[in-house]
C-alpha positions in Angstrom: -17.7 -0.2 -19.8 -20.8 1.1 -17.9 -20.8 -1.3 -14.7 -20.7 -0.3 -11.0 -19.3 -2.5 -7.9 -18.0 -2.2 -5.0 -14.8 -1.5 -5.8 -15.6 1.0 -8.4 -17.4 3.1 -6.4 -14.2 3.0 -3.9 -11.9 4.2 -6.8 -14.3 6.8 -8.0 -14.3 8.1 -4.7 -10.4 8.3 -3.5 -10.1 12.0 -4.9 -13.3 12.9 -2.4 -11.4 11.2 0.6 -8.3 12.5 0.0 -9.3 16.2 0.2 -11.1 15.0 3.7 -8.4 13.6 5.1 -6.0 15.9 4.2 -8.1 18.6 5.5 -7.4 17.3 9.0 -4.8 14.9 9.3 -1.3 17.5 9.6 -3.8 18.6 13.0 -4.4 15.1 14.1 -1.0 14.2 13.5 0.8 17.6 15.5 -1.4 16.2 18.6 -0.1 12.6 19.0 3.2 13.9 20.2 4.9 16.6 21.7 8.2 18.0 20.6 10.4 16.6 23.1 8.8 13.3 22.6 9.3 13.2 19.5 13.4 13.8 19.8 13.6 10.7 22.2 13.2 8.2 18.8 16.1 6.9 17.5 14.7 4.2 15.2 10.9 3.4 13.9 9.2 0.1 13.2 6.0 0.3 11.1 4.4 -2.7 10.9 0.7 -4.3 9.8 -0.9 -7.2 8.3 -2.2 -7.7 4.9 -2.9 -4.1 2.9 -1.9 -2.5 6.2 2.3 -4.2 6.0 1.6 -2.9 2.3 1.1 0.9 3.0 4.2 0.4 5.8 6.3 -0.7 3.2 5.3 2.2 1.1 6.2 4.8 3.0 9.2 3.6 4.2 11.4 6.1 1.8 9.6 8.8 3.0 10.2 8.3 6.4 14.0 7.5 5.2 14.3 10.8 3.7 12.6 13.4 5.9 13.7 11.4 8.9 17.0 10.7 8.1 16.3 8.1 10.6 16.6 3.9 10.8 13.4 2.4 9.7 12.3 -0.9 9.4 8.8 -2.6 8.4 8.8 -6.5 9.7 5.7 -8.3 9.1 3.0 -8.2 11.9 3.7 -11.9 12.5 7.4 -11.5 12.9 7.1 -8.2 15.0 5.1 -10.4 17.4 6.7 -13.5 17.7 10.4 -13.7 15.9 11.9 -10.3 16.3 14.9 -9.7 18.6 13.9 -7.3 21.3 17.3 -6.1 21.3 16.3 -3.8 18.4 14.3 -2.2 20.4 17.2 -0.3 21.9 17.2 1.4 25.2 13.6 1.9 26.7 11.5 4.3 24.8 14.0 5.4 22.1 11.7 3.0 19.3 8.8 4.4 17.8 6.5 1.4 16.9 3.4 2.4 14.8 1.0 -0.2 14.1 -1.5 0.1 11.1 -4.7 -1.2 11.4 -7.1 0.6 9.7 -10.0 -1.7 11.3 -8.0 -2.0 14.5 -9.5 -5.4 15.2 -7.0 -8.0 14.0 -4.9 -10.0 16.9 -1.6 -10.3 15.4 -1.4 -6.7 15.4 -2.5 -6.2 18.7 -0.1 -8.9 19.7 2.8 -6.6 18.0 1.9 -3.7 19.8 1.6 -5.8 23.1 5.7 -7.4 22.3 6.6 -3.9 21.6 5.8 -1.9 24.6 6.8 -4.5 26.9 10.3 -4.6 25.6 10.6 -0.7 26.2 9.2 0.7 22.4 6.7 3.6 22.3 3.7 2.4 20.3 1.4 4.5 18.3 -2.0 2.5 16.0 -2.8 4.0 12.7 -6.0 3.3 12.8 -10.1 4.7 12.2 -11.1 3.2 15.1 -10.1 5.0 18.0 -11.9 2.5 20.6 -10.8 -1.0 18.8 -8.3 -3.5 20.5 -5.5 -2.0 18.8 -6.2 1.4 19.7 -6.2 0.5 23.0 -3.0 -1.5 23.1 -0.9 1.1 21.9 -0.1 4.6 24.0 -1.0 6.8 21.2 -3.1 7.0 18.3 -3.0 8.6 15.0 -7.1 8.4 14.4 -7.3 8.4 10.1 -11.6 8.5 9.4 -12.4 9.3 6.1 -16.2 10.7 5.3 -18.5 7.8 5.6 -19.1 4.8 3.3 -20.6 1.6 2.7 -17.3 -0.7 2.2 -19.4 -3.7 1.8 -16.5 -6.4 2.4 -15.4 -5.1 -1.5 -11.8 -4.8 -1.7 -10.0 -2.9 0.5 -8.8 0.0 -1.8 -9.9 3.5 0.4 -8.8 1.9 3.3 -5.0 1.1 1.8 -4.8 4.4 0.6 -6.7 6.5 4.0 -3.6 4.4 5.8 -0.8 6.0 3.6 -2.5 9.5 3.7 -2.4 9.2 7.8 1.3 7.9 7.3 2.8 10.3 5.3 1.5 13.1 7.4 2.8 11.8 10.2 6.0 11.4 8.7 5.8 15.3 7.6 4.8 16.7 10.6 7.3 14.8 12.8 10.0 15.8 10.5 8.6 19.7 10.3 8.5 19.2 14.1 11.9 18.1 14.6 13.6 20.8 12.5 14.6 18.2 9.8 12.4 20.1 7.1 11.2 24.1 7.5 7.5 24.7 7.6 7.9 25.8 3.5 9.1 22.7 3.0 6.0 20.8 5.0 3.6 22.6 3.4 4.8 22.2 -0.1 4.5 18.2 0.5 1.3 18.7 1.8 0.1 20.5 -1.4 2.0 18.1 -3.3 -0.5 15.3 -1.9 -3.1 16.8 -3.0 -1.8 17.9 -6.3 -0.9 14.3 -7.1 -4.6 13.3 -5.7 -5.8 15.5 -8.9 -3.3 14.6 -11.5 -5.1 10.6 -10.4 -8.3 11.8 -10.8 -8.0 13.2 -13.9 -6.1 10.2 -15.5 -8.8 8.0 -14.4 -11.6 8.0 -17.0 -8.5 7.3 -19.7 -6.6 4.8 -17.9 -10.4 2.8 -16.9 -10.9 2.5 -20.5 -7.4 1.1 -21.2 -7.5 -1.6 -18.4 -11.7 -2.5 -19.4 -10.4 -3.0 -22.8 -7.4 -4.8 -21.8 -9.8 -7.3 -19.0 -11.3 -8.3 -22.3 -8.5 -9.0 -23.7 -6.8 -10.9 -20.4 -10.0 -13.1 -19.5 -8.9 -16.0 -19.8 -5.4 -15.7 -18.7 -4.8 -18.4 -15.8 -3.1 -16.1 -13.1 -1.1 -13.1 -13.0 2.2 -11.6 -11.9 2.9 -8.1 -10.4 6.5 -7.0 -10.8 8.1 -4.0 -8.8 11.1 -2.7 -6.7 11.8 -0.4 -4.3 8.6 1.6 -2.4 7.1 0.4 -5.5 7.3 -3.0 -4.4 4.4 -2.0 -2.3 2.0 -1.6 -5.3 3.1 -4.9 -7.1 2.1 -6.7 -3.6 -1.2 -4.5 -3.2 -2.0 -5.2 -6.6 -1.6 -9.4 -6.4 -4.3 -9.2 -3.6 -6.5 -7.1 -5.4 -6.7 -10.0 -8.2 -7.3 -12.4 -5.1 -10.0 -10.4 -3.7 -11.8 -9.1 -6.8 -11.9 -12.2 -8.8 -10.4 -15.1 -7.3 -7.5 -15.8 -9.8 -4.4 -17.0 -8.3 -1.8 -14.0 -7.9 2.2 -13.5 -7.0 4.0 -10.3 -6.7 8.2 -10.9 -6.7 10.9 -7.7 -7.2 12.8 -7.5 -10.7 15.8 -9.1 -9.6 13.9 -12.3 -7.8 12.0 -12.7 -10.6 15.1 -12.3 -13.3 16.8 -14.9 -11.1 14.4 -17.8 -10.9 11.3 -17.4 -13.3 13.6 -15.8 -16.3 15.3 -19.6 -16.4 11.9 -21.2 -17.0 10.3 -22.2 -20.1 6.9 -19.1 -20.6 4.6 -18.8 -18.5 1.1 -18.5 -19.2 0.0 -15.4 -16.8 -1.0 -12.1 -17.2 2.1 -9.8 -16.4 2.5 -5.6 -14.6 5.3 -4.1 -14.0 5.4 -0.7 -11.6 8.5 1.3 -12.6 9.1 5.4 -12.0 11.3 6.9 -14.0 13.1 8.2 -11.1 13.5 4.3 -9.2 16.8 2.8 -9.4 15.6 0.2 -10.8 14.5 1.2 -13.7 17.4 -0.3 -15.8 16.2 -4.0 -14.4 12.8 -3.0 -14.8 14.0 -2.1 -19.0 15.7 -5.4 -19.0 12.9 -7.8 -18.0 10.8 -6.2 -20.3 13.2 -7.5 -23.0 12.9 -11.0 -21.4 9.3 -10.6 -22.0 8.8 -9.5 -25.2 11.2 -11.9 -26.6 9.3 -14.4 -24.9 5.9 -13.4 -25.9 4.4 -12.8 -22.8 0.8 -10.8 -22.2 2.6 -8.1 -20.3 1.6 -3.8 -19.2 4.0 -1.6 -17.7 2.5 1.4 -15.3 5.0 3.5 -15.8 5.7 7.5 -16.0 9.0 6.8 -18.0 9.2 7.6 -21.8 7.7 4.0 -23.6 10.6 3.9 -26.4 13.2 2.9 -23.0 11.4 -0.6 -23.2 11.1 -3.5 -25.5 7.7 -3.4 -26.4 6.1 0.7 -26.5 3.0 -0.5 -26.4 2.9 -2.4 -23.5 3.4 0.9 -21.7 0.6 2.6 -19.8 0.9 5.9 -18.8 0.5 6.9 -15.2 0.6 10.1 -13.3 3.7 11.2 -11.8 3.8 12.0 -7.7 6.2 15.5 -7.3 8.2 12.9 -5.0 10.0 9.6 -5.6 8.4 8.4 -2.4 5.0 9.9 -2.7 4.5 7.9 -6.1 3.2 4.6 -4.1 0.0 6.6 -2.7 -1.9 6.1 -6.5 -0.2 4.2 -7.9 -2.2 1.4 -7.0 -5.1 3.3 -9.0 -4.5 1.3 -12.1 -4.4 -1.9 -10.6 -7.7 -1.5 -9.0 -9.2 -1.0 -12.3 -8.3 -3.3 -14.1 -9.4 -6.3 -11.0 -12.3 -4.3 -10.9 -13.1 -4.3 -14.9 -12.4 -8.1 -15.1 -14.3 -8.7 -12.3 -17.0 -7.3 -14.1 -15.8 -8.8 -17.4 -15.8 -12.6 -15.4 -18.8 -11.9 -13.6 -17.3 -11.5 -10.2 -18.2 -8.5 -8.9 -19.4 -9.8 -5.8 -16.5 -12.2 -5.4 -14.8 -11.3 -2.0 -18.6 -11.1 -0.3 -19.3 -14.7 -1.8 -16.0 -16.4 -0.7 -16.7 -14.7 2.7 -20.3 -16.1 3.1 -19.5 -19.2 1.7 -15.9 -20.3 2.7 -15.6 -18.4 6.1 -18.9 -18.0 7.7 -17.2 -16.8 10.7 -16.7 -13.9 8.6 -13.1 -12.0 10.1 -13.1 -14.2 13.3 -9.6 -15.8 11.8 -7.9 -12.9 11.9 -9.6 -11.0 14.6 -9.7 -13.7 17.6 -6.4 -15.8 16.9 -5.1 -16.2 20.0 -2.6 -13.5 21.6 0.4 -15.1 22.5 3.1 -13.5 24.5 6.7 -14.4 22.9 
């Protein structure tokens, strides 16, 4: 177990971040809007490309329950070139927030482009305050963590800085708004933070698990990430981990897709997680594939704060920490995950995986994404 990457020195330093950010974010986010701004939204879109769709789609609940508001989270491409403007409603009574965290990629700059035209008020997420998304949007929401060398590794501070900005935002607009009191803001706020420790502590235990079970899962063909709800987010976070840390093919389905199509084929011979809270409504479907597994005899874990007797198989659960929200459980969650493509990373020998597929398969390093032509649809 004593290796370094990357990638582990990003998830050994997300407790350190955390505290940063959430030393200034609730000020950043009071400044992007005033009050009366603020009371002009009707409906929000959050949208984003690759990790950054993933953190929209996590906080979605939370902007659902403190908002009481209509959100929705297209994907980047669809904001930009297949979503009916109508949505947008009359002019400026949409909120569209665009996450970036590198503000550079096109399709997002695109989105934020569509959007204003049609009448939406646009805000980047972004740590880049002078990038091309930055610029296209009217406001920004500028989320800069203390510095560090991200190499090209995985993108696992950056997923998680994104949320931290998010969540905030979604506090202090709410706070601002009268929805919740100031108790109430603060509370959540400490909650973060209280949720940041409980993931830091468990991390030492959980890393051991997930190094043991890499041994154990090296030679597993691909793997499967299984979720529903906000968790959804950290079953799709998790398949492009896999991708980026080690290069075995990943999906990520929800508990009912996956009960309707892959539970009438023969086995299949991947590596299974499942990301269930005890307080999702899914947790019954979640309890019932589980039984599908094990009576199939598939390599299967199940990150999970729910009692292990309530599945099939005990001890395929691992443990996790539990957020003091249903919606703030996404932000670490992804924690366990991480570890484990970074311990069979090392396990494989592919520590430097996502720098070599870079170097060697796209020279032009982030070009693709970052000067794909800007269409206006």
């Amino acid at each position: 177990m004593k290796f370094d990457s990357n990638l582990h020195k990003e998830i050994w330093s997300l407790g350190d971040m955390t505290q940063t950010l959430c030393g200034n974010l609730p000020e950043k986010a009071a400044g992007v809007f005033r009050k009366e701004e603020l009371a002009r939204f009707e409906r929000i879109v959050i949208s984003g490309c690759g990790d950054s769709i993933c953190a929209a789609y996590a906080v979605k609940e939370c902007f659902e329950k403190l908002l009481k508001m209509d959100i929705d989270t297209p994907v980047c491409i669809d904001l930009a070139r297949h979503y009916d403007v109508r949505r947008f409603g009359e002019k400026g009574t949409t909120l569209a927030i665009l996450v970036s965290f590198s503000g550079k990629v096109s399709r997002v700059v695109e989105a934020a482009e569509r959007a204003k035209r049609n009448g939406a008020v646009t805000m980047a997420v972004t740590h880049d305050s002078e990038s091309p998304v930055a610029k296209a949007c009217d406001r920004i929401l500028h989320v800069v963590p203390e510095e560090f060398d991200l190499h090209r590794t995985p993108g696992c501070r950056t997923y998680v800085a994104s949320m931290l900005g998010l969540y905030h935002f979604a506090i202090q607009m709410a706070e601002m708004l009268g929805k919740i009191k100031t108790e109430e803001a603060d509370r959540y706020r400490a909650e973060i933070l209280a949720y940041s420790e409980a993931s830091v502590n468990s991390r030492e235990e959980l890393e051991e698990k997930l190094y043991n079970l890499a041994v154990r899962f090296r030679d597993v063909p691909y793997f499967e990430f299984l979720s529903s709800g906000p968790e959804f987010a950290s079953a799709w976070f998790g398949q492009a981990k896999m991708y980026e840390a080690t290069g075995d093919f990943s999906r990520y389905e929800n508990f009912e897709d996956w009960t309707h199509v892959d539970y009438i084929l023969r086995k299949m011979d991947s590596g299974m997680f499942l990301f269930v809270d005890k307080r999702n409504p899914s947790l019954s479907r979640a309890i019932e594939v589980s039984q599908v597994l094990t009576r199939q005899d598939y390599r299967y874990r199940i990150f999970t704060n729910a009692e292990p007797e309530l599945f099939a198989d005990p001890l395929k659960v691992i443990q996790i920490p539990t957020a003091p929200q249903f919606w703030m459980q996404p932000l670490f969650e992804t924690v366990p995950a991480c570890l484990f493509a970074g311990a069979l990373a090392d396990v494989k020998g592919t520590t430097e995986f996502c720098a070599d597929m870079i170097d060697s398969l796209f020279p032009f390093g982030g070009s693709i994404l970052r000067y794909s032509k800007i269409e206006e649809h």
